[in-house]
C-alpha distance (Angstrom), angle and dihedral (degrees) to the residues before:
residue distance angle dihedral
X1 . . .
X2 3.64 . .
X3 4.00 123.1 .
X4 4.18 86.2 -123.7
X5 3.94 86.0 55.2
X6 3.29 91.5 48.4
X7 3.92 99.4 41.7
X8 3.85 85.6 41.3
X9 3.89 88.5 50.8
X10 3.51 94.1 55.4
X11 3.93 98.7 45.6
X12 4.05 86.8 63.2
X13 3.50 92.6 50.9
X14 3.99 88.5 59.9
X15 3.99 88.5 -118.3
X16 3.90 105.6 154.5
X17 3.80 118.2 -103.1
X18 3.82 124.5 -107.0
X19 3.93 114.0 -86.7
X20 3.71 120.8 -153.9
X21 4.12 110.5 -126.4
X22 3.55 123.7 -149.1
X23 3.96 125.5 -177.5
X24 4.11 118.1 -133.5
X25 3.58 103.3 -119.4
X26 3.43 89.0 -138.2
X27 4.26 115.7 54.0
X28 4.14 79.6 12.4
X29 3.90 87.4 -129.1
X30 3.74 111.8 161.7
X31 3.94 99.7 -129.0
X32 3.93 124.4 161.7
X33 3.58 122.0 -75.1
X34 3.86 94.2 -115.0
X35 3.77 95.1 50.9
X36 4.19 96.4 53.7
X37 4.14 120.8 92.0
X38 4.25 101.9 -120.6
X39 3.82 119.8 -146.9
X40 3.53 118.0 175.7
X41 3.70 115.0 -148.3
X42 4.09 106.5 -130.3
X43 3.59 108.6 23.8
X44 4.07 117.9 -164.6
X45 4.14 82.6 -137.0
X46 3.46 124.8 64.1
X47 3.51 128.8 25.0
X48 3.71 93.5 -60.3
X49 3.67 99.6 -126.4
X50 3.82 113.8 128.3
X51 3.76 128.1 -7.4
X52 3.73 122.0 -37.1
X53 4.05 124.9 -143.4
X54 3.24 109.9 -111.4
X55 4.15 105.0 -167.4
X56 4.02 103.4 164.3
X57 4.31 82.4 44.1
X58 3.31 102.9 -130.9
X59 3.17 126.2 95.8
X60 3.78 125.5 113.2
X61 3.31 129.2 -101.1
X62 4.15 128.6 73.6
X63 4.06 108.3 -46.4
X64 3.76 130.5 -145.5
X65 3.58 119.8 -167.5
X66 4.23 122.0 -144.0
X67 4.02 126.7 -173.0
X68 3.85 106.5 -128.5
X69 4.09 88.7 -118.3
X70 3.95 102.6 136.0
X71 4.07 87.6 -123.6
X72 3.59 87.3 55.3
X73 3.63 104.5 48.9
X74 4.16 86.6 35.6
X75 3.78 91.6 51.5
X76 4.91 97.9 43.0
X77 4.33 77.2 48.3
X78 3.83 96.9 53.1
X79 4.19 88.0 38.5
X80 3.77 86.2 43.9
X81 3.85 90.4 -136.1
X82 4.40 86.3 -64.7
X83 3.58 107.5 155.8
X84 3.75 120.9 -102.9
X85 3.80 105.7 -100.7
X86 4.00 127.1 -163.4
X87 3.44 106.3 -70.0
X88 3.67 103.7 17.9
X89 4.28 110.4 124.5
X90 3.72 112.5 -127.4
């Protein structure tokens, strides 16, 4: 059986559809994909300095995903989207 059959198969039973699952790269909560902020880290617009929004989610480039909680959002703009090294505190 082929995985459209069986995807297909599924949908007429009223079975819910696959949703994608990102984690916020800040609390590390697992949320849905279209609930998370994307910023893409090199952006071919702009001056390229820093991470870029990314609201349609996709453009190319190496993604990180944020939840829209204020704490979130306040705490990827103070870290300027760096990547957590050894040793920093979350």
């Amino acid at each position: 059986m082929m995985a459209e059959e069986r995807n297909g198969a599924a949908r007429a039973k009223g079975e819910a559809r696959h949703v994608p699952m990102r984690m916020c790269a800040v609390c590390r909560r697992r949320l849905p994909k279209h609930e998370l902020r994307r910023f893409v880290a090199r952006s071919p617009i702009g001056d390229g300095t820093g991470p870029q929004p990314d609201p349609s989610q996709t453009m190319p480039g190496r993604g990180v995903y944020v939840c829209p909680e204020a704490v979130c959002m306040e705490k990827f703009r103070r870290r300027e989207g760096r990547r957590k090294e050894k040793g920093d505190r979350a």
